[in-house]
Structure formats: C-alpha cells, structure tokens
C-alpha positions in Angstrom: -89.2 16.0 34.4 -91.1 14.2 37.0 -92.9 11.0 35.7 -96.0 9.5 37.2 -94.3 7.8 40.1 -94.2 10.4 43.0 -91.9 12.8 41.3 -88.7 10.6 40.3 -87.0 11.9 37.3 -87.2 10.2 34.1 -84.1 10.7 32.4 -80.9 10.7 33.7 -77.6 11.3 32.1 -74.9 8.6 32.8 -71.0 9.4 32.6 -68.0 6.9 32.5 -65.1 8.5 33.9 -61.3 7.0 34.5 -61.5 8.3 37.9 -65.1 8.6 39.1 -64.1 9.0 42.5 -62.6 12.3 41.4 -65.8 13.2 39.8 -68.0 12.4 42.4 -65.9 14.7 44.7 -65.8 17.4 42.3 -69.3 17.3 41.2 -70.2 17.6 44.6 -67.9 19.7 46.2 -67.4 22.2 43.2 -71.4 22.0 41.5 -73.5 21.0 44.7 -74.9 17.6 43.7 -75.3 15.4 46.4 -74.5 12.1 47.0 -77.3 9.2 47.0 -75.4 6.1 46.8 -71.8 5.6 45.4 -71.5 1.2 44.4 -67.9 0.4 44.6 -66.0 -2.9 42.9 -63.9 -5.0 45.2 -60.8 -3.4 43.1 -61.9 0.4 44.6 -63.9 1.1 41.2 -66.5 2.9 41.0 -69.4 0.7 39.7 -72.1 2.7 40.0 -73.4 6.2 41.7 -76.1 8.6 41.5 -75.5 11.8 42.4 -78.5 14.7 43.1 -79.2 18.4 41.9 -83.0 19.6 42.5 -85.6 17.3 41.3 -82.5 15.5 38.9 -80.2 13.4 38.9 -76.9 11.9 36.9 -75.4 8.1 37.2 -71.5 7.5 36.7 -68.9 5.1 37.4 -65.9 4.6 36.7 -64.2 3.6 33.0 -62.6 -0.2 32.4 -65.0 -2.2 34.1 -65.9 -4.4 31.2 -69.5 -3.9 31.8 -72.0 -4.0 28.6 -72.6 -0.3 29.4 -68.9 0.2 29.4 -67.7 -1.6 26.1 -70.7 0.1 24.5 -69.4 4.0 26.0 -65.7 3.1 25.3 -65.2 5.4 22.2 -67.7 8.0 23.4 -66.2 11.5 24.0 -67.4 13.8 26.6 -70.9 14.9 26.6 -73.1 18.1 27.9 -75.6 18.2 30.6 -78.1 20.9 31.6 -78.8 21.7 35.2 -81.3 24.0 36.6 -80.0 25.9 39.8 -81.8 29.1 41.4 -78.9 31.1 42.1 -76.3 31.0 39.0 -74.1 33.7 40.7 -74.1 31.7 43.6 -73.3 28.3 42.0 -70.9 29.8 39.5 -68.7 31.4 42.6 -68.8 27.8 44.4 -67.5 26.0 41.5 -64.7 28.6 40.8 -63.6 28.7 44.7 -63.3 25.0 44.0 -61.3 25.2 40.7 -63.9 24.0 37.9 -63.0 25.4 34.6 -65.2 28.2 33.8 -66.0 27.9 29.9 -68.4 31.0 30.2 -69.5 33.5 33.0 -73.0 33.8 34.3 -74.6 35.6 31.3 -78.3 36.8 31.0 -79.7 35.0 27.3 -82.1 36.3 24.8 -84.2 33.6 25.7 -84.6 34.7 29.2 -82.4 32.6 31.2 -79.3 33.1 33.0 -76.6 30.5 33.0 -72.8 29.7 33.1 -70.7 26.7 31.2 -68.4 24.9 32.9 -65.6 21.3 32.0 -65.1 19.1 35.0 -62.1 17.6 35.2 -62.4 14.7 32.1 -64.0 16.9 29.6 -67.7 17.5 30.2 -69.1 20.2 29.9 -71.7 21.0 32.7 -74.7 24.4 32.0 -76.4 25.7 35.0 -79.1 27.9 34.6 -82.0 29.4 35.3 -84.3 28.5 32.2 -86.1 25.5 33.2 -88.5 24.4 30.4 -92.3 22.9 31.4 -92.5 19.0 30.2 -96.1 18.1 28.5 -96.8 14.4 28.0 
C-alpha cells in the first residue's frame, strides 16, 4: 500500500462514530492501533484522529459535527475493514481479554491466510489476518 512518498499509505478507511472517544480507546486498547493524533472540538468531540496498525492507518471522529463529511456519512451503516497483523492468535486473545465481539475465531482459509472477524462497539466489523496481498501500479 505504500505510494511514492516514503512509504505513507494511500488509502485510508474513515469511520464516524457517536462516541469516537470510545472507539479510539477500544481500537487501541482491544486491536493494537496506535494513536497518532486525536483533533478535539471545543464541545469534547472528536473532530478528527488517525489511528495506526503496521504500515496503515484509519481516520475517525465523532458523529453530529455538521461537517460536509458528516452530512454526507449520516445514513451510512457500518462498514468492514481489513487489517494485516503477524500474529492472529495473539491479536485475537488481546481483543477478547478486552471484550471485542468475536464474530469468528482465528481460522486457517483456503486461500492461505489466517484471520479472525471481529464488531467494535458501533457495528463495524474489523478482519485481521495474515493474507496481505502485493499492490502493482
């Protein structure tokens, strides 16, 4: 996924969430992203953070903020992101010890990969697996 600026990802999926504090602290505490900068309204909203996992990266913030991004995500449901992680067992027993929904147990796919499913806490459903696809441009 890197581009060619130095390695920065390309893409990055972008959540609205009614309590993106909530999700920052369970997307790092329970799936291991990391916090690069968190943005917050003078009202305590969340206006904007990106959060870290390997070479990726996801932007949130928080729901009701009247923003053009906001009135344009405000009948969206919840959407499904892929993350690559080394050690699925691993990352699967972190997110359980810390009370994510487990939709599906690490399991070993046709296709070579291993990976679990898992909701966080508004509906989204996260994958982490091993299966990490080469990009060609």
């Amino acid at each position: 996924m890197a581009g060619d600026d130095g390695g920065r990802p390309s893409v990055f999926p972008t959540l609205l969430y009614a309590d993106a504090k909530a999700a920052v602290q369970q997307l790092t505490e329970a799936f291991g992203f990391t916090e690069v900068s968190v943005y917050e309204g003078e009202d305590g909203s969340i206006v904007h953070a990106e959060l870290a996992q390997g070479n990726g990266a996801v932007m949130l913030g928080s729901k009701g903020t009247g923003s053009a991004y906001d009135q344009a995500m405000k009948d969206a449901g919840p959407c499904g992101v892929y993350i690559v992680v080394d050690d699925v067992d691993a990352h699967h027993q972190r997110a359980k010890e810390h009370g994510a929904e487990i939709l599906m147990p690490p399991t070993d796919q046709d296709y070579g990969s291993r990976d679990y499913m898992a909701r966080d806490a508004e509906g989204n459903v996260w994958s982490f697996g091993t299966y990490a696809p080469e990009i060609r441009t």
